[in-house]
C-alpha positions as a Markdown table, in Angstrom:
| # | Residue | x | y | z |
|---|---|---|---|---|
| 1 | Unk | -33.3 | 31.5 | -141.6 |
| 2 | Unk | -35.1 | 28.5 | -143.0 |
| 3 | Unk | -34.5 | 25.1 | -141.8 |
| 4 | Unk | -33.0 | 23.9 | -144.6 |
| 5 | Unk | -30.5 | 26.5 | -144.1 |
| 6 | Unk | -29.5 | 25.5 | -140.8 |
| 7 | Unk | -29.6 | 22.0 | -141.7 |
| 8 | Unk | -26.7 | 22.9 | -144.0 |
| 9 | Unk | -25.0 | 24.9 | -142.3 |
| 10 | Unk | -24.8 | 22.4 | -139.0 |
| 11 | Unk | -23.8 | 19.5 | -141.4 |
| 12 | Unk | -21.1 | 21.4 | -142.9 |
| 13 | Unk | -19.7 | 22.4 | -139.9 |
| 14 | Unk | -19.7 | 19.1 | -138.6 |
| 15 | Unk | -17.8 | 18.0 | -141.5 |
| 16 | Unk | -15.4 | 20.7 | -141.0 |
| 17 | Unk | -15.0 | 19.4 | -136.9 |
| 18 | Unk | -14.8 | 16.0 | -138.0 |
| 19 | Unk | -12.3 | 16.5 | -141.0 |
| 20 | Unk | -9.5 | 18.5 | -139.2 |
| 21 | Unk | -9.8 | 20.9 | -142.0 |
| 22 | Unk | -6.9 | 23.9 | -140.2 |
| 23 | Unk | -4.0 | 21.2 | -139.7 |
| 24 | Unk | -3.9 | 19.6 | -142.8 |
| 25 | Unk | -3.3 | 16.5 | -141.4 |
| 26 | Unk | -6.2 | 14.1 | -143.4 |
| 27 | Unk | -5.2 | 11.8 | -145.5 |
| 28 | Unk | -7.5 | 13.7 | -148.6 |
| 29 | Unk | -5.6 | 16.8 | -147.3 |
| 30 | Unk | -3.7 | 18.6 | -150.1 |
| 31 | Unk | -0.1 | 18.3 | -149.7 |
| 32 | Unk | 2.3 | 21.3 | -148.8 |
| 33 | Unk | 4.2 | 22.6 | -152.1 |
| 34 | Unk | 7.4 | 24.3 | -152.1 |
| 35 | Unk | 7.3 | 28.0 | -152.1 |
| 36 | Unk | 9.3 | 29.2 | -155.8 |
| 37 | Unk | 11.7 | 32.2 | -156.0 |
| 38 | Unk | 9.5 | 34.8 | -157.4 |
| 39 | Unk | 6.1 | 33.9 | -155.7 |
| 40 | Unk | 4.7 | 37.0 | -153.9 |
| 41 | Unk | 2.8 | 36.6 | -150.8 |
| 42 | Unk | -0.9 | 36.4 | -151.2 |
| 43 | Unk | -1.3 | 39.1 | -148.5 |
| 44 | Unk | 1.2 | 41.7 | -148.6 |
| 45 | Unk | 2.4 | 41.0 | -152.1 |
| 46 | Unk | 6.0 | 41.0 | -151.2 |
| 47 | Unk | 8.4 | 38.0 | -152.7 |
| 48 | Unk | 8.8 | 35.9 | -150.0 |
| 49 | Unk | 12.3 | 34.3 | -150.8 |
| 50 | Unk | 13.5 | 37.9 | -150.7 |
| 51 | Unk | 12.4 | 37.8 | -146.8 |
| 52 | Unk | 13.7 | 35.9 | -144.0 |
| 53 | Unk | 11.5 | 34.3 | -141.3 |
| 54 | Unk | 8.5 | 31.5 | -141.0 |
| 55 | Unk | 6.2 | 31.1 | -144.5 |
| 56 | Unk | 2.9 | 29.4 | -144.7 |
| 57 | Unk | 0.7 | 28.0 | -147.6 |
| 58 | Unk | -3.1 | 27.5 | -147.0 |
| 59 | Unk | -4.9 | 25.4 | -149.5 |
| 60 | Unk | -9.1 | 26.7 | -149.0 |
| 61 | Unk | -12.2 | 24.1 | -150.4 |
| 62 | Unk | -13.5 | 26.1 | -153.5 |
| 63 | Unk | -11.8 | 29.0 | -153.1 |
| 64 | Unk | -8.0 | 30.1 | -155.0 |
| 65 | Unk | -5.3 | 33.2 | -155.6 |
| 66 | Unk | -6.7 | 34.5 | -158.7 |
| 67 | Unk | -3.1 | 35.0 | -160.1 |
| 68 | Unk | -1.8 | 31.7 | -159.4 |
| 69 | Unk | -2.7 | 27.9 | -158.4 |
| 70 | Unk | -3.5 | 27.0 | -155.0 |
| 71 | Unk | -2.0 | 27.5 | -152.2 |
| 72 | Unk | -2.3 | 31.0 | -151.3 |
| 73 | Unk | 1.3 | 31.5 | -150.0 |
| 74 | Unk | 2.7 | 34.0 | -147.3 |
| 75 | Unk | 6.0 | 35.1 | -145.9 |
| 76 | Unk | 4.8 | 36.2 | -142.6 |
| 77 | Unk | 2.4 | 34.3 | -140.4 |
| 78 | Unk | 1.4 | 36.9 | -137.4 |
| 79 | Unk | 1.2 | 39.8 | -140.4 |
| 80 | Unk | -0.1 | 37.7 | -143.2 |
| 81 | Unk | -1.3 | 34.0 | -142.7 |
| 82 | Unk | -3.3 | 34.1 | -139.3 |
| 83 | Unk | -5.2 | 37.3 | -140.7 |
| 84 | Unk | -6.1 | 35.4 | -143.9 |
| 85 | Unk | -7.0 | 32.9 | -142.2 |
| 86 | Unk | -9.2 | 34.5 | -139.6 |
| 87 | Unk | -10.6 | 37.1 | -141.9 |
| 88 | Unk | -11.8 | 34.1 | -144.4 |
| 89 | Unk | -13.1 | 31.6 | -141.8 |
| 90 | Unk | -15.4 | 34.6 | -140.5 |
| 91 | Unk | -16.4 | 34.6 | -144.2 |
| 92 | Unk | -17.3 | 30.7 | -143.9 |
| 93 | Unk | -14.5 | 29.4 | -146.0 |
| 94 | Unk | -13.9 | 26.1 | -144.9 |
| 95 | Unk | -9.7 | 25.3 | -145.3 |
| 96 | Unk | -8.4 | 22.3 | -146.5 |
| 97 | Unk | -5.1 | 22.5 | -145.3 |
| 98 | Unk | -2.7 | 25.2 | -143.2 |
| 99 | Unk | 0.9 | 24.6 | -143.6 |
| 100 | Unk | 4.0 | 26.3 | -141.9 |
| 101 | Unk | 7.8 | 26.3 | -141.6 |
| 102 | Unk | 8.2 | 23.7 | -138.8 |
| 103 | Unk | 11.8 | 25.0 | -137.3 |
| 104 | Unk | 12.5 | 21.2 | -136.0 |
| 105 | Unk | 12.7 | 19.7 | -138.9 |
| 106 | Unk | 15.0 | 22.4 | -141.0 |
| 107 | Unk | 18.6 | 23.8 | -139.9 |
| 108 | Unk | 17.4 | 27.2 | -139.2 |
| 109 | Unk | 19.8 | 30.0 | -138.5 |
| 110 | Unk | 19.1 | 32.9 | -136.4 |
| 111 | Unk | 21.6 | 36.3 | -137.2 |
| 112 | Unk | 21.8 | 39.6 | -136.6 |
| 113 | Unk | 20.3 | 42.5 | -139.4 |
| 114 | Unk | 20.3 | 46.6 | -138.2 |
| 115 | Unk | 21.0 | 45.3 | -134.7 |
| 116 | Unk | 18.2 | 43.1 | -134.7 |
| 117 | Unk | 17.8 | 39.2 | -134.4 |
| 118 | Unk | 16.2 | 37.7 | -137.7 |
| 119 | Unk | 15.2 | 34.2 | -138.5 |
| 120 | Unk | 16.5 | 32.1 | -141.6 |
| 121 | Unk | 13.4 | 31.2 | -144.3 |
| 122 | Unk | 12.8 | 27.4 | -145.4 |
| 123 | Unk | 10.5 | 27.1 | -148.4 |
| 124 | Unk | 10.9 | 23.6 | -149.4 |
| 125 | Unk | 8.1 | 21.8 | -149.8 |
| 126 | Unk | 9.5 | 19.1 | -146.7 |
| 127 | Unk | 9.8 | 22.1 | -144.4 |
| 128 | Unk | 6.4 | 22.6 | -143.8 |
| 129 | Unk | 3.9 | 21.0 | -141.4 |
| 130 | Unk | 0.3 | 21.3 | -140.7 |
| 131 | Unk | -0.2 | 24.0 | -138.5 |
| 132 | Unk | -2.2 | 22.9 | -136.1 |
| 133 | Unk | 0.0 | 20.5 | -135.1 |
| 134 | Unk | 3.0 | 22.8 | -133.5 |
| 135 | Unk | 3.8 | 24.9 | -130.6 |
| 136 | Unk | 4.6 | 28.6 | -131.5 |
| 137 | Unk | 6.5 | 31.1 | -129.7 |
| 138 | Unk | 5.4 | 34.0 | -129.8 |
| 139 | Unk | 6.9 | 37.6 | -128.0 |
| 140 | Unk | 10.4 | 37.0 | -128.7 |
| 141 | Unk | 13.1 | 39.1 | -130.0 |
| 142 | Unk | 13.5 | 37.4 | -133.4 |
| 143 | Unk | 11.9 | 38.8 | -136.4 |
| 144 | Unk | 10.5 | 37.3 | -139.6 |
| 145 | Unk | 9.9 | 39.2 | -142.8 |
| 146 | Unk | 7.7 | 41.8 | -141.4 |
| 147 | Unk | 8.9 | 42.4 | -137.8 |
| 148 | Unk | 8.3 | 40.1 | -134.9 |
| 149 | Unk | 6.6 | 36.8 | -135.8 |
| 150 | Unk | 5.3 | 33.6 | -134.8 |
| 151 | Unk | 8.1 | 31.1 | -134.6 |
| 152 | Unk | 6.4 | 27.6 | -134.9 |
| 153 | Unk | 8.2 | 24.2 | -134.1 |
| 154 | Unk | 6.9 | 20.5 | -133.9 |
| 155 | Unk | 9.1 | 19.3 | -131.1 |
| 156 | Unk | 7.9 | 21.2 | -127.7 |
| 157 | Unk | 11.3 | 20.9 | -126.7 |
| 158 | Unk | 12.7 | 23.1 | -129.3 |
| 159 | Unk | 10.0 | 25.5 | -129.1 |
| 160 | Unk | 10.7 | 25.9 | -124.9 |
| 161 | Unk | 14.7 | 26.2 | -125.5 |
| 162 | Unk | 14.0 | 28.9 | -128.4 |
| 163 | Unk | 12.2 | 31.0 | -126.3 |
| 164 | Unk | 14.2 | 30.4 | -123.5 |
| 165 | Unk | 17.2 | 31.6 | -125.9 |
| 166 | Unk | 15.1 | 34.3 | -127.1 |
| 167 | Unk | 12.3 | 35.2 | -125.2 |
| 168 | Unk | 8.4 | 34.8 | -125.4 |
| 169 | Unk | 6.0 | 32.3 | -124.4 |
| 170 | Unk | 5.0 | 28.7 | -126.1 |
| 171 | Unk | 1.5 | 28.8 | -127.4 |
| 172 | Unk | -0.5 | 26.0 | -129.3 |
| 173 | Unk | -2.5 | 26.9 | -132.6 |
| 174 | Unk | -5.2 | 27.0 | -130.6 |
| 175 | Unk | -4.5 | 30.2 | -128.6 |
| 176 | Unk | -3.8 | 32.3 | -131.8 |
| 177 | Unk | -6.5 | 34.5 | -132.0 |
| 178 | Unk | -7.1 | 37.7 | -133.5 |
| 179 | Unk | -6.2 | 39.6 | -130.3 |
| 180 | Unk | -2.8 | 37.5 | -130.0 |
| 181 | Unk | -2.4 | 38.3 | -133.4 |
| 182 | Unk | -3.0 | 42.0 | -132.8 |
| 183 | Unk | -0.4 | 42.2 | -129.8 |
């Protein structure tokens, strides 16, 4: 690899560290849109206000959806968003901003489907937060659009008395990784 090369690729990744670039907490950073009635997620293609549980958005530097404007948009994050995520920052995209349903700030209701527990869906534009920001239970009985999913909140508090309602553990962005992910 020549040095040049390198060169490039250590500043950008400095820039990256230094910008914050998976929260979407700058102040350059894109803000989060709402999510409209007949957008399909980006990963499984499903509509996602047909589906209940947490969405996401994530808003990449130089890279969109082919089909629509930015953000690419999802309606599951532990089946849909973290993948995309992952699978594109091993690619070296650099995101500009992560967004997810932030359960403090919405009236969120939790009911019962087939016998099993599912989580209400929020996609208004003021019901997301950057991701990186939140604490996310993860493991508990509640489902999202796809099965069990990542349940994210901003207030610690709610996120400990949600799994304490409904099982799972309180994890920060941080410790989602691809094996979490794969659990």
């Amino acid at each position: 690899m020549s040095r040049r090369r390198v060169l490039g690729a250590s500043g950008a990744l400095a820039a990256t560290a230094l910008a914050g670039c998976l929260g979407g907490d700058g102040d350059d950073a894109p803000a989060a849109i709402t999510i409209g009635s007949s957008d399909a997620c980006d990963n499984c293609g499903m509509v996602i206000a047909n589906h209940p549980g947490p969405n996401g958005q994530i808003f990449w530097q130089d890279y969109t959806p082919d089909e629509h404007d930015a953000p690419f948009r999802f309606d599951a994050l532990k089946q849909c968003l973290f993948p995309h995520l992952f699978e594109n920052r091993d690619q070296g995209r650099t995101a500009a901003a992560v967004y997810v349903t932030d359960y403090s700030s919405v009236e969120y209701t939790v009911s019962s489907s087939d016998d099993a527990p599912y989580i209400s869906s929020h996609p208004e534009a003021d019901a997301f937060a950057p991701a990186r920001d939140l604490s996310y239970v993860v493991g508990s009985d509640v489902n999202g659009a796809m099965g069990a999913d990542f349940v994210p909140f901003s207030d610690a508090g709610d996120a400990d008395a949600f799994a304490g309602e409904h099982g799972g553990e309180v994890v920060s962005f941080d410790d989602i990784t691809p094996a979490l992910v794969g659990r």
